[in-house]
N, CA, C and O atoms as a Tinker XYZ file with bonds, in Angstrom:
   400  protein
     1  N     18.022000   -3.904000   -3.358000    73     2
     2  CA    17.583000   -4.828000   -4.395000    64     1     3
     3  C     17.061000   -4.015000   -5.575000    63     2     4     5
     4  O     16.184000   -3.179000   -5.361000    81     3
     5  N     17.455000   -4.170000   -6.589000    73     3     6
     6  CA    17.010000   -3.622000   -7.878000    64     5     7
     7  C     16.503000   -4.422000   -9.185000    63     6     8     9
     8  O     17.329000   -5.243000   -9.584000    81     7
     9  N     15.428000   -4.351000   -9.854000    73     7    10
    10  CA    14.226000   -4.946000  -10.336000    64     9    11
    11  C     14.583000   -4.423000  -11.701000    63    10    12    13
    12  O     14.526000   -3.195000  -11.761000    81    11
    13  N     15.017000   -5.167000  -13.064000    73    11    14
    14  CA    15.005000   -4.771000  -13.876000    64    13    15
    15  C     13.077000   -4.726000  -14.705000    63    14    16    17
    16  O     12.453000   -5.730000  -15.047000    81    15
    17  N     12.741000   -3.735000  -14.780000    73    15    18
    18  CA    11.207000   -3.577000  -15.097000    64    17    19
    19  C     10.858000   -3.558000  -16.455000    63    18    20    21
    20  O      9.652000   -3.645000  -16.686000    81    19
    21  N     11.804000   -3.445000  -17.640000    73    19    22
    22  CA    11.151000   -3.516000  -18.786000    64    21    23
    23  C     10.632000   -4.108000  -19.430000    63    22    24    25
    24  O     10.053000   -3.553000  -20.364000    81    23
    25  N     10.560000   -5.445000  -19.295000    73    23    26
    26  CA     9.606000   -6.379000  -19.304000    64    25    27
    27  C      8.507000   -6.719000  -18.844000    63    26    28    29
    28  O      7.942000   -7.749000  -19.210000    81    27
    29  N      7.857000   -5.617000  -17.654000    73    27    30
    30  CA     6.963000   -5.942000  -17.325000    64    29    31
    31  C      5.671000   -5.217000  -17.988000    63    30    32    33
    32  O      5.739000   -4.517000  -18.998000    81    31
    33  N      4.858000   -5.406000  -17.492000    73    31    34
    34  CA     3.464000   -4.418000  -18.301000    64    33    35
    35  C      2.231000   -4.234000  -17.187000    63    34    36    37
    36  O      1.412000   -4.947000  -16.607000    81    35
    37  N      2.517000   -3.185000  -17.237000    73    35    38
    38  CA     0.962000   -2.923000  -16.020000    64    37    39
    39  C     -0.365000   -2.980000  -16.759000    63    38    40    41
    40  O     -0.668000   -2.737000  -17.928000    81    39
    41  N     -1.051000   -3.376000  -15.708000    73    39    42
    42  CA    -3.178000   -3.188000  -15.672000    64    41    43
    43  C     -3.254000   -2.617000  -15.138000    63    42    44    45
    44  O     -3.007000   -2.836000  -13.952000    81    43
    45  N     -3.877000   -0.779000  -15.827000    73    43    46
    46  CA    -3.859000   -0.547000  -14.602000    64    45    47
    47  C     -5.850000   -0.687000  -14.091000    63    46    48    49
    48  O     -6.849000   -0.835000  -14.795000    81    47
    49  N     -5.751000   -0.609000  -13.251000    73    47    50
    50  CA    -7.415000   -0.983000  -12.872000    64    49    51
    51  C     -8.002000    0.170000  -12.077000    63    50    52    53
    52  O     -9.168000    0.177000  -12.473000    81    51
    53  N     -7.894000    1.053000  -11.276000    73    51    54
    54  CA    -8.205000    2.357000  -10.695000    64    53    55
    55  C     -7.307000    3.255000  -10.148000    63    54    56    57
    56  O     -6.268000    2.969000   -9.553000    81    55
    57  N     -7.757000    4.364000  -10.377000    73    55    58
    58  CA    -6.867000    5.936000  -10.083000    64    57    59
    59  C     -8.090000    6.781000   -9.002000    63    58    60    61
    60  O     -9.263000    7.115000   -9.174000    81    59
    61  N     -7.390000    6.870000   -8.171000    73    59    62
    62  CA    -8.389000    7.733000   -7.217000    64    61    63
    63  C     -6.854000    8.772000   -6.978000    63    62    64    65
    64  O     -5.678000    8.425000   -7.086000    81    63
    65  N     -7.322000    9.855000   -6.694000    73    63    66
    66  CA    -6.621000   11.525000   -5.920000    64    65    67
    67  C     -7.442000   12.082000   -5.598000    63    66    68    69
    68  O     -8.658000   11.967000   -5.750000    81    67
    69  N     -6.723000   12.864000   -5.028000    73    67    70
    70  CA    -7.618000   13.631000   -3.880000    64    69    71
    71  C     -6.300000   15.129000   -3.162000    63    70    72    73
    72  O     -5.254000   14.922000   -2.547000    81    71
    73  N     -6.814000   16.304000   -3.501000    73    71    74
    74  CA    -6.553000   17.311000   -3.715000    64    73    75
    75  C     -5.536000   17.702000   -1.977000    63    74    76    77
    76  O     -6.355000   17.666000   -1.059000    81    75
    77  N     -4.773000   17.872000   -1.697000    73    75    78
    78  CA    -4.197000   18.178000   -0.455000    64    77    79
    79  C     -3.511000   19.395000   -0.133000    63    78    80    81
    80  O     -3.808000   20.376000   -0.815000    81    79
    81  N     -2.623000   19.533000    0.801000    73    79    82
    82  CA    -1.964000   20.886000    1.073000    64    81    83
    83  C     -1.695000   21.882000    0.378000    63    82    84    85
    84  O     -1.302000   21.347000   -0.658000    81    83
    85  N     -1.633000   22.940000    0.224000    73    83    86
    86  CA    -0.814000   23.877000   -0.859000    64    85    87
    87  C     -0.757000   23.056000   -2.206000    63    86    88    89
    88  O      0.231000   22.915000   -2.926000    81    87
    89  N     -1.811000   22.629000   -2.362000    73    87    90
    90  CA    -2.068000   22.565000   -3.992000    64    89    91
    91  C     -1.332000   21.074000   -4.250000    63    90    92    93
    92  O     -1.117000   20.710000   -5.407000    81    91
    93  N     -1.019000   20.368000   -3.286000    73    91    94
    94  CA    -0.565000   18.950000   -3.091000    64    93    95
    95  C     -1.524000   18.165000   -3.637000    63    94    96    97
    96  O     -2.690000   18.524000   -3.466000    81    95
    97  N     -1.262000   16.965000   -4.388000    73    95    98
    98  CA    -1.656000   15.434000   -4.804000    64    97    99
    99  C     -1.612000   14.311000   -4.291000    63    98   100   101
   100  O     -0.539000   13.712000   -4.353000    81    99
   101  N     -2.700000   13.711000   -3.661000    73    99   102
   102  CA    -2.306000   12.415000   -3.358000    64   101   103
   103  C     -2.887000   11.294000   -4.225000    63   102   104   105
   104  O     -4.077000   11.302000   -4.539000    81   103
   105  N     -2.143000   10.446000   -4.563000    73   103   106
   106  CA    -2.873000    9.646000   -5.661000    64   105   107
   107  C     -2.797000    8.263000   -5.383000    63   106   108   109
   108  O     -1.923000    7.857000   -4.617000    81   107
   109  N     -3.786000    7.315000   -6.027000    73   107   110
   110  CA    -3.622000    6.213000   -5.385000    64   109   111
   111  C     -4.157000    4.857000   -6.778000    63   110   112   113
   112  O     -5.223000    4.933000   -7.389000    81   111
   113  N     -3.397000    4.050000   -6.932000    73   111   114
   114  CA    -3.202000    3.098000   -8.059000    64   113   115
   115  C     -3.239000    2.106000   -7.756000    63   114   116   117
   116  O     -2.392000    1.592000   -7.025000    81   115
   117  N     -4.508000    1.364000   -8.352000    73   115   118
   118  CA    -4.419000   -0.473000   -8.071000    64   117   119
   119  C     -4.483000   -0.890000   -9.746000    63   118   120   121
   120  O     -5.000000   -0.432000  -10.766000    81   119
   121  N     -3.564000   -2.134000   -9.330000    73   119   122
   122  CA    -3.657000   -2.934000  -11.012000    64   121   123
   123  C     -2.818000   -3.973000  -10.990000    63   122   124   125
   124  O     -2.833000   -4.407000   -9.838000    81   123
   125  N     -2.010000   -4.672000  -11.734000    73   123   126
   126  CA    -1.527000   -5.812000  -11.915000    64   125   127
   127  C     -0.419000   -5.474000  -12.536000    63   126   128   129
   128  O     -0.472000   -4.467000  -13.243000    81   127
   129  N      0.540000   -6.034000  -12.458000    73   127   130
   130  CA     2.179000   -6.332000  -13.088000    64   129   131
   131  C      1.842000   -7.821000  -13.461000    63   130   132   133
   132  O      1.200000   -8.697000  -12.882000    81   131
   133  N      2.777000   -7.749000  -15.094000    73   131   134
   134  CA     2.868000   -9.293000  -15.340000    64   133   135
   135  C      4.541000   -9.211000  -16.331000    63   134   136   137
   136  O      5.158000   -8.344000  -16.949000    81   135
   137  N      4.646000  -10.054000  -16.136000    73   135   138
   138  CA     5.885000  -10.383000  -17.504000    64   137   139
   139  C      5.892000  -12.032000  -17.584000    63   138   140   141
   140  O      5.650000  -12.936000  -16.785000    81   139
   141  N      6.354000  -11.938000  -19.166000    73   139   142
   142  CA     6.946000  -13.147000  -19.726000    64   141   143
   143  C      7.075000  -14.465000  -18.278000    63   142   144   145
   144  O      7.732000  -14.326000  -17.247000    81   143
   145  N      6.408000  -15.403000  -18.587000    73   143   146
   146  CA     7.070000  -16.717000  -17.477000    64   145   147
   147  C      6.395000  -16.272000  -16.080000    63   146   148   149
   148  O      6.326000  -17.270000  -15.363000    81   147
   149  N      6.085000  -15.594000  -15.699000    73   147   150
   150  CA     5.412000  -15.063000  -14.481000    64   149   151
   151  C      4.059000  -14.789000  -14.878000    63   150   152   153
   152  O      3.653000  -14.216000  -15.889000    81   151
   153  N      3.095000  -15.561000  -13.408000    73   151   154
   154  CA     1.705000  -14.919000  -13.108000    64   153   155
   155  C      1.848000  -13.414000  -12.575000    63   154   156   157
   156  O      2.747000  -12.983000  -11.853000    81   155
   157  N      0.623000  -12.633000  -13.160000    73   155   158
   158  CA     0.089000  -11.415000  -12.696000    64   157   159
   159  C      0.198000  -11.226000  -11.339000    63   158   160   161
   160  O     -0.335000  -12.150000  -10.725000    81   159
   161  N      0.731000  -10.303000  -10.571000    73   159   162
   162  CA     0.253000   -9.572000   -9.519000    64   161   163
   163  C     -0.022000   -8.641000   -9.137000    63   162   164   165
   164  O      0.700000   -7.644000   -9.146000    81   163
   165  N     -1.040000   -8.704000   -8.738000    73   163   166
   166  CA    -2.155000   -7.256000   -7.956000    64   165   167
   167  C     -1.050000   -6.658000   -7.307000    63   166   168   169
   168  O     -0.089000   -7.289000   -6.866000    81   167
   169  N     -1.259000   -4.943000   -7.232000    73   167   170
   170  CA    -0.579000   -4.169000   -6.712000    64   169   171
   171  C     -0.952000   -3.241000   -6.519000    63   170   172   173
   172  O     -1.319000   -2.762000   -7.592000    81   171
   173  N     -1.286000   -1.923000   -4.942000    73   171   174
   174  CA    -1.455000   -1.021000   -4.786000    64   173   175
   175  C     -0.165000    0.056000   -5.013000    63   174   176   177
   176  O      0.913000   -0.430000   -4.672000    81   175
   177  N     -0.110000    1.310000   -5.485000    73   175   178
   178  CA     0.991000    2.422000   -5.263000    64   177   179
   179  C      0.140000    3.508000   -4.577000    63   178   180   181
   180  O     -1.073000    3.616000   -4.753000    81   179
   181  N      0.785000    4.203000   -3.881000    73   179   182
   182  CA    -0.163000    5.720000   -3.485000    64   181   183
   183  C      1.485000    6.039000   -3.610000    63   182   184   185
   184  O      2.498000    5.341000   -3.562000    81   183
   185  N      1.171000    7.651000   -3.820000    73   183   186
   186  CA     2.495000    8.818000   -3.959000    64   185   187
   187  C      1.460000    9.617000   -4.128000    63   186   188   189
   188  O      0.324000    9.531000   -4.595000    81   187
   189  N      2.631000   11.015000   -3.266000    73   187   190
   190  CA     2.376000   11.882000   -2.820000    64   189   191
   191  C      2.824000   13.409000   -4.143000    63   190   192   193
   192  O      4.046000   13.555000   -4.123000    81   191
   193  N      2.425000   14.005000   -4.731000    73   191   194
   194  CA     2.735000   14.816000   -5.960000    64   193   195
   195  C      2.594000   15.970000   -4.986000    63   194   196   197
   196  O      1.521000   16.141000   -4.408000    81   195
   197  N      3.913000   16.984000   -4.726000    73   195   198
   198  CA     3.965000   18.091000   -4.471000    64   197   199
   199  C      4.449000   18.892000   -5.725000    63   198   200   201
   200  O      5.215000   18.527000   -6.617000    81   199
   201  N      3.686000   20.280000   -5.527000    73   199   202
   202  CA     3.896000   20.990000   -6.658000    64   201   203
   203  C      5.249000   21.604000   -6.886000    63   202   204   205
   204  O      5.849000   21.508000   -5.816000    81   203
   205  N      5.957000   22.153000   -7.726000    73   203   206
   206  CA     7.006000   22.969000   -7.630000    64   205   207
   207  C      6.981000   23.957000   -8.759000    63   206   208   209
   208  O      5.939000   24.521000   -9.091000    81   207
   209  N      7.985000   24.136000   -9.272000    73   207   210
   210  CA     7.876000   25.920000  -10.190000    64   209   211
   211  C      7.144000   25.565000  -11.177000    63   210   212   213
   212  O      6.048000   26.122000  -11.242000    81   211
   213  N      7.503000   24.516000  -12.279000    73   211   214
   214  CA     6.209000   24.020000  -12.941000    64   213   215
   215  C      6.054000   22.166000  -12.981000    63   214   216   217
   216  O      6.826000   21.273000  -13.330000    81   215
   217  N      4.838000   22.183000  -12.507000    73   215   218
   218  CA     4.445000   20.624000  -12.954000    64   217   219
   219  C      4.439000   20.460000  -11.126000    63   218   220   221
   220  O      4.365000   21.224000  -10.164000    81   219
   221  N      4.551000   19.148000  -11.336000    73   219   222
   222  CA     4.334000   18.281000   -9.591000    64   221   223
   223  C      6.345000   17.553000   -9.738000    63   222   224   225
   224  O      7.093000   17.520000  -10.714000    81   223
   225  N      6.534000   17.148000   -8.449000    73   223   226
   226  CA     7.363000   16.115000   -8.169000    64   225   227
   227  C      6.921000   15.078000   -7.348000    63   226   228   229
   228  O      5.960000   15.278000   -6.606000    81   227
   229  N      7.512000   13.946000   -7.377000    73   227   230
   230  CA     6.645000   12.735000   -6.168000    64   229   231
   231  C      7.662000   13.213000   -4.789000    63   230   232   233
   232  O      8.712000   13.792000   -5.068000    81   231
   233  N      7.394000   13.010000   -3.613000    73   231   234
   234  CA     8.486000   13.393000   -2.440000    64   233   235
   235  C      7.802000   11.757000   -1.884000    63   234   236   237
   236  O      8.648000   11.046000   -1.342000    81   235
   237  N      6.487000   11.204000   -1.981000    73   235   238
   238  CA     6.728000   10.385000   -1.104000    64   237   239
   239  C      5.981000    9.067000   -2.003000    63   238   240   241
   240  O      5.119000    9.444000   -2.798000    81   239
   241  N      6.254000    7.491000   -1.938000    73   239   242
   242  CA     5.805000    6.754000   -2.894000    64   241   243
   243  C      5.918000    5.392000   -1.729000    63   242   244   245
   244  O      6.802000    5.150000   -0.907000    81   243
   245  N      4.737000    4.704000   -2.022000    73   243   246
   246  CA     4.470000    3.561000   -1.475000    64   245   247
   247  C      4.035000    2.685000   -2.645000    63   246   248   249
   248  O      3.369000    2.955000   -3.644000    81   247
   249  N      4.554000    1.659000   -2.266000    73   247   250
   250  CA     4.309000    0.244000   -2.899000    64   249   251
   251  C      4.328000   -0.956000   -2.836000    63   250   252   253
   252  O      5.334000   -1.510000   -2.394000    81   251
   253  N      3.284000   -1.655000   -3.237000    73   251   254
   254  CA     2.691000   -2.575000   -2.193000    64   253   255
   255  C      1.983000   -4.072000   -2.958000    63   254   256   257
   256  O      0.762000   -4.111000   -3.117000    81   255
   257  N      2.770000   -5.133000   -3.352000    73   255   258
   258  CA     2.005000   -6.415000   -4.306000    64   257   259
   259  C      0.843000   -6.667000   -3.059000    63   258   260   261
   260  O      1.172000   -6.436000   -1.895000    81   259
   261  N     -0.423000   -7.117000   -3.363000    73   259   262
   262  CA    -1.612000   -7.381000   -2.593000    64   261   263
   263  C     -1.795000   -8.731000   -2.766000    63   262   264   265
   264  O     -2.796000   -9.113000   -2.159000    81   263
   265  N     -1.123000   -9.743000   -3.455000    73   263   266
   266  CA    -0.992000  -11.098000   -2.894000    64   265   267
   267  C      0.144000  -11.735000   -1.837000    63   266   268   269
   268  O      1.010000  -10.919000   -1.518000    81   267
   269  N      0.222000  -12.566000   -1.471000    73   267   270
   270  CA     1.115000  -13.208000   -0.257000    64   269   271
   271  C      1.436000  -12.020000    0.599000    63   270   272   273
   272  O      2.580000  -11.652000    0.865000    81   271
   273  N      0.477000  -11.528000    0.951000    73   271   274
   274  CA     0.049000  -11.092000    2.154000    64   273   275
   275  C      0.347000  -11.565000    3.351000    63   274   276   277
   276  O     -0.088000  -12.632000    3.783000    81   275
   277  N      1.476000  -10.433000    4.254000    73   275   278
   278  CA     1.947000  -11.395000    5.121000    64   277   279
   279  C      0.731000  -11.274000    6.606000    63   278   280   281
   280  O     -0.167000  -10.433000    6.634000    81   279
   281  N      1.003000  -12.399000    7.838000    73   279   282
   282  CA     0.355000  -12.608000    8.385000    64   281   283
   283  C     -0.231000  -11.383000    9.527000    63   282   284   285
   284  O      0.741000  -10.888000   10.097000    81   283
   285  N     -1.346000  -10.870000    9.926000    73   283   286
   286  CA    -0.788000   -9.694000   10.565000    64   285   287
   287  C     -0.238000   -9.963000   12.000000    63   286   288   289
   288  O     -0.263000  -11.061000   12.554000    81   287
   289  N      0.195000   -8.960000   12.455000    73   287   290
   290  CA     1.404000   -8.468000   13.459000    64   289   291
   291  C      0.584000   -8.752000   14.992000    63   290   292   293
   292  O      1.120000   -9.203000   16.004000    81   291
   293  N     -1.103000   -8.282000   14.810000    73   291   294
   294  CA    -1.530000   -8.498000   16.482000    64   293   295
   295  C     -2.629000   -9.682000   15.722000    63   294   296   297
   296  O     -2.772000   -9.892000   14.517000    81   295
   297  N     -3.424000  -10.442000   17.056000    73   295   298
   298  CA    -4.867000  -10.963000   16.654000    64   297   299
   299  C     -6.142000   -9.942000   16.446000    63   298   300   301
   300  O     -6.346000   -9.353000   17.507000    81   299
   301  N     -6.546000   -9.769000   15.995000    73   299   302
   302  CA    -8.203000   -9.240000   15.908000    64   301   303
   303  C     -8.663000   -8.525000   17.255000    63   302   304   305
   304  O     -9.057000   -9.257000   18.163000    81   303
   305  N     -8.645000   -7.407000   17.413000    73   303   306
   306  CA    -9.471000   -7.218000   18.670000    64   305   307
   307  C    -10.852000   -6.862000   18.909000    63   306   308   309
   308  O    -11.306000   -5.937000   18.236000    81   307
   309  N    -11.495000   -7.356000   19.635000    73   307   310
   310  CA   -13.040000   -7.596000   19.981000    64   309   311
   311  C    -13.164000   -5.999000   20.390000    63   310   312   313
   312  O    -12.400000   -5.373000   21.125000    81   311
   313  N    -14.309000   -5.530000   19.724000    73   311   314
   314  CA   -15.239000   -3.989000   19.833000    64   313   315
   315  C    -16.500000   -4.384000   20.647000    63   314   316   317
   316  O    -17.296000   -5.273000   20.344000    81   315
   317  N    -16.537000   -3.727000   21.524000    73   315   318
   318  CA   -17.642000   -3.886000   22.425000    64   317   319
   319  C    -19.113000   -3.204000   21.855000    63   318   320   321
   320  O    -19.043000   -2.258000   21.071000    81   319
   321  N    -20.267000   -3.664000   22.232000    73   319   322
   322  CA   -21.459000   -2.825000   21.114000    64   321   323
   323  C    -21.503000   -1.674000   20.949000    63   322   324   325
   324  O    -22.068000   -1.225000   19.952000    81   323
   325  N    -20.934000   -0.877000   21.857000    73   323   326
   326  CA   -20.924000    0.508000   21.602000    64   325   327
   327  C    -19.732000    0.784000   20.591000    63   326   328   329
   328  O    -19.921000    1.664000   19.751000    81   327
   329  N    -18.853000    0.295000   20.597000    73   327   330
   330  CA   -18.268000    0.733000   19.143000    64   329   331
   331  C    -16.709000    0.714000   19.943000    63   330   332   333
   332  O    -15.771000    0.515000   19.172000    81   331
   333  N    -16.333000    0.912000   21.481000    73   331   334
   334  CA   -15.363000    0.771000   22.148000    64   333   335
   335  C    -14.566000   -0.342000   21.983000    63   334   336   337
   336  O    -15.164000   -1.347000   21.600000    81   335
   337  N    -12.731000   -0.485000   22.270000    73   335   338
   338  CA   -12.598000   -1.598000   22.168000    64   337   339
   339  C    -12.952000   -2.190000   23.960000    63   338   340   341
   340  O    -13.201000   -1.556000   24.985000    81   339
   341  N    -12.821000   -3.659000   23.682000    73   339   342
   342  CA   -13.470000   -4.225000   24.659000    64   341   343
   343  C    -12.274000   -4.346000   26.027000    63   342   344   345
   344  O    -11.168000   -4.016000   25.600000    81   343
   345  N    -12.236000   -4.676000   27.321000    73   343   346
   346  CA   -11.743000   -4.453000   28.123000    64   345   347
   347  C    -10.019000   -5.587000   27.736000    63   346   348   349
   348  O     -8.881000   -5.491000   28.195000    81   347
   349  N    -10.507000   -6.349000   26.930000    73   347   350
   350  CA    -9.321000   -7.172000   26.993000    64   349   351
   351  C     -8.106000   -6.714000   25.663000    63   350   352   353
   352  O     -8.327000   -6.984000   24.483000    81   351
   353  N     -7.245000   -6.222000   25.985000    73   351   354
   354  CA    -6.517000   -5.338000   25.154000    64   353   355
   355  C     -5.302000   -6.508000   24.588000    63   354   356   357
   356  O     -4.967000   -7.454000   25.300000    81   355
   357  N     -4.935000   -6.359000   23.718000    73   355   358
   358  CA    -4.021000   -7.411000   22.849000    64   357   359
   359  C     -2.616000   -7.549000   23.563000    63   358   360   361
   360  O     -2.053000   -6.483000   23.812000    81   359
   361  N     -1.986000   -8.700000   23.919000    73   359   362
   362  CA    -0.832000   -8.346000   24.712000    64   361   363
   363  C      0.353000   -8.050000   23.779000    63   362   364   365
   364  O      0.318000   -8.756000   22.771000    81   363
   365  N      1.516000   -7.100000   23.842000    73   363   366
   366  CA     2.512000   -6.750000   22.923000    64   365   367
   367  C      3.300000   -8.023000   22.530000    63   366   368   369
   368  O      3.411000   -8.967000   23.312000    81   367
   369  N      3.839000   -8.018000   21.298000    73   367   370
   370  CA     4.708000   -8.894000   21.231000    64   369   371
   371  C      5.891000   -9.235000   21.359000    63   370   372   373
   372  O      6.749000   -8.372000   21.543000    81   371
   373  N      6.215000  -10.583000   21.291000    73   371   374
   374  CA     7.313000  -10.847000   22.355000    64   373   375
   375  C      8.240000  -11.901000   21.135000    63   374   376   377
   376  O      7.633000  -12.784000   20.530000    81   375
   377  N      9.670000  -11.668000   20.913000    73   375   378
   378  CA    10.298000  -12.203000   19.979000    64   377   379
   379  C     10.352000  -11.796000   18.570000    63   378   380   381
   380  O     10.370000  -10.616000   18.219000    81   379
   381  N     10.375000  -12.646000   17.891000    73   379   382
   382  CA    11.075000  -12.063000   16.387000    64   381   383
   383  C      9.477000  -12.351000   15.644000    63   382   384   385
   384  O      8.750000  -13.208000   16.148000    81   383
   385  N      9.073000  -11.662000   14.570000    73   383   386
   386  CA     8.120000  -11.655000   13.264000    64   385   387
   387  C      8.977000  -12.236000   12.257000    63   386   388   389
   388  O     10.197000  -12.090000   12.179000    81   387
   389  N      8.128000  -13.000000   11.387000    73   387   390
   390  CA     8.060000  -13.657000   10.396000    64   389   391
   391  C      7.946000  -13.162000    9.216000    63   390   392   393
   392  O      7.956000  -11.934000    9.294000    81   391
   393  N      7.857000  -13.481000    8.303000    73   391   394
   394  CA     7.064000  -12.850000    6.944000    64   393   395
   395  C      7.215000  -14.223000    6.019000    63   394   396   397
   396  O      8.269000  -14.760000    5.678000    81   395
   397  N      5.968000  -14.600000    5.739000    73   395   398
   398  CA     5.392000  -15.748000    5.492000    64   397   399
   399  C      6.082000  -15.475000    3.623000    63   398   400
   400  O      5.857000  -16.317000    2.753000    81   399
């Protein structure tokens, strides 16, 4: 699937990195996409900036809209007071997932 983007316009709202391997980048971006006729949506990116002869390249890129959020995959599991999970462990699932 391919997204023609020039119409859109980012917010961006925070930049956090954080220094990694052999002089590696990891960086991480929240903000909003909007265009023409469409509501705004929130969006995380993190990518990975490895260095090379000069400057960085990305090798690895995630991306991620933070509304319609799909449902998660197990229920909630109960932590016992000590911080353990509790004896009753989530049973695996069985059949096909959704995405709401």
């Amino acid at each position: 699937m391919s997204l023609d983007y020039r119409d859109f316009r980012a917010e961006i709202k925070t930049v956090d990195s954080l220094e990694s391997l052999n002089g590696s980048v990891l960086v991480m971006v929240t903000g909003a996409l909007s265009t023409r006729g469409h509501a705004k949506r929130n969006f995380v990116q993190t990518f990975f900036l490895a260095p090379q002869e000069v400057g960085y390249f990305v090798l690895n890129d995630m991306f991620r809209y933070l509304d319609g959020e799909p449902e998660p995959l197990q229920p909630p599991v109960a932590l016992a007071t000590n911080g353990t999970i509790g004896q009753q462990l989530p049973q695996p699932l069985q059949g096909t997932i959704s995405w709401k």
